[in-house]
N, C-alpha and C positions, 0 to 999 in steps of 0.2 A: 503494500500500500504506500511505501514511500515514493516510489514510481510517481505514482496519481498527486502526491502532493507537490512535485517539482515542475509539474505541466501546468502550463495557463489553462486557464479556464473559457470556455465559449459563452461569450457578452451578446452577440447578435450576429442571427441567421441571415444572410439576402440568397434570395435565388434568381436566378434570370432563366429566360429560356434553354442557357448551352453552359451556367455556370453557378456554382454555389460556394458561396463567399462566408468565411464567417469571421468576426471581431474577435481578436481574442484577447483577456486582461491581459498580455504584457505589451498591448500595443500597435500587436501586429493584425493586419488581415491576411486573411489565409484562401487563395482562391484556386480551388480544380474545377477543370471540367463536368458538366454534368453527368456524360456520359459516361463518365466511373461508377456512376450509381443507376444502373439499367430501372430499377423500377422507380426511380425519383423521374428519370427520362422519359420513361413513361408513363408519369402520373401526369395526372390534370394540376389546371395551377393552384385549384381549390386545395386536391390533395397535396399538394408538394406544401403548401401555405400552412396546413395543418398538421402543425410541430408541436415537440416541447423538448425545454431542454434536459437530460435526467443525469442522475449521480453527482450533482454540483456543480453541472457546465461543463461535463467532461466527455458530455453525449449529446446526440441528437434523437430523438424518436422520431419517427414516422407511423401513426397505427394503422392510418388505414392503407398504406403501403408495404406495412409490416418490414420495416427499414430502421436501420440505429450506424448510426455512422458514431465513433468518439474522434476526440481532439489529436491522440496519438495517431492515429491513422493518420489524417490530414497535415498534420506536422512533416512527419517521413514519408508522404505521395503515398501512400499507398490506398490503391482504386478497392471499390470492392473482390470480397474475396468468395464471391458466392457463383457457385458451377451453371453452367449451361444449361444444364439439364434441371435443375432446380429452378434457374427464371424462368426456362419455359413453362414448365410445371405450371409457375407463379402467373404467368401471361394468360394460361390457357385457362386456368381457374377464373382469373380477370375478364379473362372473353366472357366466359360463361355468365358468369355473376350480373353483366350489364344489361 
């Protein structure tokens, strides 16, 4: 848990159509690509807008996307880590549900 107390913390979400930006307490904005996060890419902007932060700012939720992105990730690039085969899953379930 010392880890988690030496990482800044996430102050404020922006999202754009191709990009997700976040503030972070030491000052810095932090910006990747959307497209590392296939199902924020494709959520509607209702769902992408419908956040919260969790564990102190050290995360992102997504529910109705079923998405959590944290701060360390972002920090070191690293895009999501979720298989092909499971976003489709996740796509196809989406198809269906609409």
């Amino acid at each position: 848990m010392i880890e988690s107390l030496l990482l800044p913390t996430i102050q404020q979400v922006t999202i754009k159509d191709d990009t997700l930006s976040v503030d972070v307490s030491d000052g810095r904005t932090i910006s990747v690509p959307l497209a590392w996060y296939p199902r924020l890419l494709h959520g509607s902007v209702a769902e992408r807008n419908e956040y919260r932060l969790i564990v102190q700012g050290s995360g992102i939720h997504w529910s109705q996307l079923d998405e959590d992105i944290n701060i360390k990730n972002l920090i070191l690039g690293q895009p999501s880590g979720e298989s092909q085969k499971s976003f489709q899953a996740w796509l196809k379930h989406r198809s269906t549900a609409v």
